[in-house]
N, C-alpha and C positions, 0 to 999 in steps of 0.2 A: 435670453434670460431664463433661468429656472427658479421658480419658489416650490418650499417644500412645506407641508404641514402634516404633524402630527395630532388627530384627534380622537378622543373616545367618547363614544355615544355611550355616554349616562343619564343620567335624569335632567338634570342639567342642560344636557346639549339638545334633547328630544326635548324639552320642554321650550327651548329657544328655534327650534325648527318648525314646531306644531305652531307658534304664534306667528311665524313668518309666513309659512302657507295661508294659514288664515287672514292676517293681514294683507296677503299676495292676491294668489290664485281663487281663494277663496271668499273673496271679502264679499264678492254679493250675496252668494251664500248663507253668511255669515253671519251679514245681517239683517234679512230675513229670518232666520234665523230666532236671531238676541229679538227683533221684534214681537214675533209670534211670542217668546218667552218674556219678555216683559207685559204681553198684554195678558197673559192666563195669571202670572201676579197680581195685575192691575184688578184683575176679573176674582181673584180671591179673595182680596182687600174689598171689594163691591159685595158680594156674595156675603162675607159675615156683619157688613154695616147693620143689616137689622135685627141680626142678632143680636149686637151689642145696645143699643136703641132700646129692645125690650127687656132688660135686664139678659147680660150678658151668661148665657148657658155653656159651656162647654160640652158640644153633642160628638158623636162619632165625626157628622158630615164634617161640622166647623174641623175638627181637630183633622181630618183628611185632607180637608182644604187647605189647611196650612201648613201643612208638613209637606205636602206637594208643593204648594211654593217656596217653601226654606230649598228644599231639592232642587228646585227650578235654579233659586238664588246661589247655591249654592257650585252648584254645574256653570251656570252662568262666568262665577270668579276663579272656576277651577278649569276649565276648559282645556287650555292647554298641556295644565298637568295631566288629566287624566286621558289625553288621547296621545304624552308622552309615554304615561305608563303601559298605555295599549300597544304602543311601538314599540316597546321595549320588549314586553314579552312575545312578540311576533319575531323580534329578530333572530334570523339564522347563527347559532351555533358560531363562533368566529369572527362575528361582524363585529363584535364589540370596540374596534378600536381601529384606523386605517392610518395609512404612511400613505402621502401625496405629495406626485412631482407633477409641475407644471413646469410648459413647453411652447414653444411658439403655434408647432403642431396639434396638441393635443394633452392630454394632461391622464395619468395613472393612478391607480387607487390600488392600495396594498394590504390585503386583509388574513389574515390566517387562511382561509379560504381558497385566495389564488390573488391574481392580477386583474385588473382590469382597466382598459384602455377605454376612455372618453375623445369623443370628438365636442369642440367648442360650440357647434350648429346646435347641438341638442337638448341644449339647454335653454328653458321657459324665460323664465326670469331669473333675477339676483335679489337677494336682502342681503341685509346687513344688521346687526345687530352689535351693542358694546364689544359681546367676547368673539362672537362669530361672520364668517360669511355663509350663505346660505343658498344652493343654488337647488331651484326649484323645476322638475321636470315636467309634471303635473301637478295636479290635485292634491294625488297621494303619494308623491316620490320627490324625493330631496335628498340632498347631500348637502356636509358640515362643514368646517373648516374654522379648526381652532385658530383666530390672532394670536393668541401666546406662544404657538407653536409657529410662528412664520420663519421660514429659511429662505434666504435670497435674497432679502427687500424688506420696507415697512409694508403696515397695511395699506397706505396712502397709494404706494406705488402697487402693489399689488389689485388695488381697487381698477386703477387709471389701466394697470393691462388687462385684467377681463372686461372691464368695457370697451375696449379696442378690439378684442379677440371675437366676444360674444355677439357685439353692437348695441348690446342691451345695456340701461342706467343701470347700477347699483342703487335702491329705495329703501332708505335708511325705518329700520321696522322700531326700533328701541330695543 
């Protein structure tokens, strides 16, 4: 059986791969992480209580205080996007878009760049997401894989053969 997909790393697809690490490989991480940054919130909110209590000043500290937390808040619900957009401008000249054929052997990535040959052992985990699959080598390494672009098969069936291939679940990220 071969399936092929065609996908481009845009914002879009980097911001669908940045959430699946994080929900992957990352999640303890992660959240520790969202912890620590909920509780320096929690501690801004604390911090201007008695401000407000004595007739409510707006001082430098207050206003420092919370505009660190909006940043905090704000990072918090952007997360992803902004460690796609990181990815984005890191990537090599040519990568912006790859041609992949899967094989019983082994499966190829085809970039402006050149080829390159994947073994199935070397791969961490799998996500899955609505538009994508998602295979995760570490931490900070991943590869895409558009659904809309599948040749060979549905997702369905493509799921059931890299679990078979990898031995690893497919863990549905959203």
């Amino acid at each position: 059986m071969k399936y092929t997909f065609d996908t481009d790393y845009d914002q879009r697809a980097l911001t669908a791969m940045a959430r699946a690490l994080r929900k992957t490989l990352r999640r303890k991480s992660s959240r520790t992480t969202r912890f620590f940054a909920l509780l320096i919130v929690a501690l801004a909110v604390l911090l201007t209580i008695p401000a407000a209590r004595e007739g409510f000043e707006l001082t430098v500290n207050v206003a420092a205080t919370w505009l660190a937390a909006i940043v905090i808040v704000g990072v918090f619900f952007l997360e992803d996007s902004i460690n796609a957009y990181i990815a984005k401008r890191k990537m090599m000249l040519g990568t912006e878009s790859a041609k992949s054929q899967f094989t019983d052997e082994s499966y190829t990535t085809e970039t402006d760049l050149g080829v390159s040959e994947w073994k199935y052992d070397r791969i961490d985990a799998i996500a899955e997401t609505k538009r994508y699959f998602v295979f995760l080598f570490d931490r900070s390494h991943a590869q895409l894989y558009d659904k809309e672009s599948i040749g060979g098969g549905t997702a369905d069936e493509f799921r059931s053969f890299i679990e078979e291939k990898t031995g690893l679940p497919v863990e549905y990220v959203g």
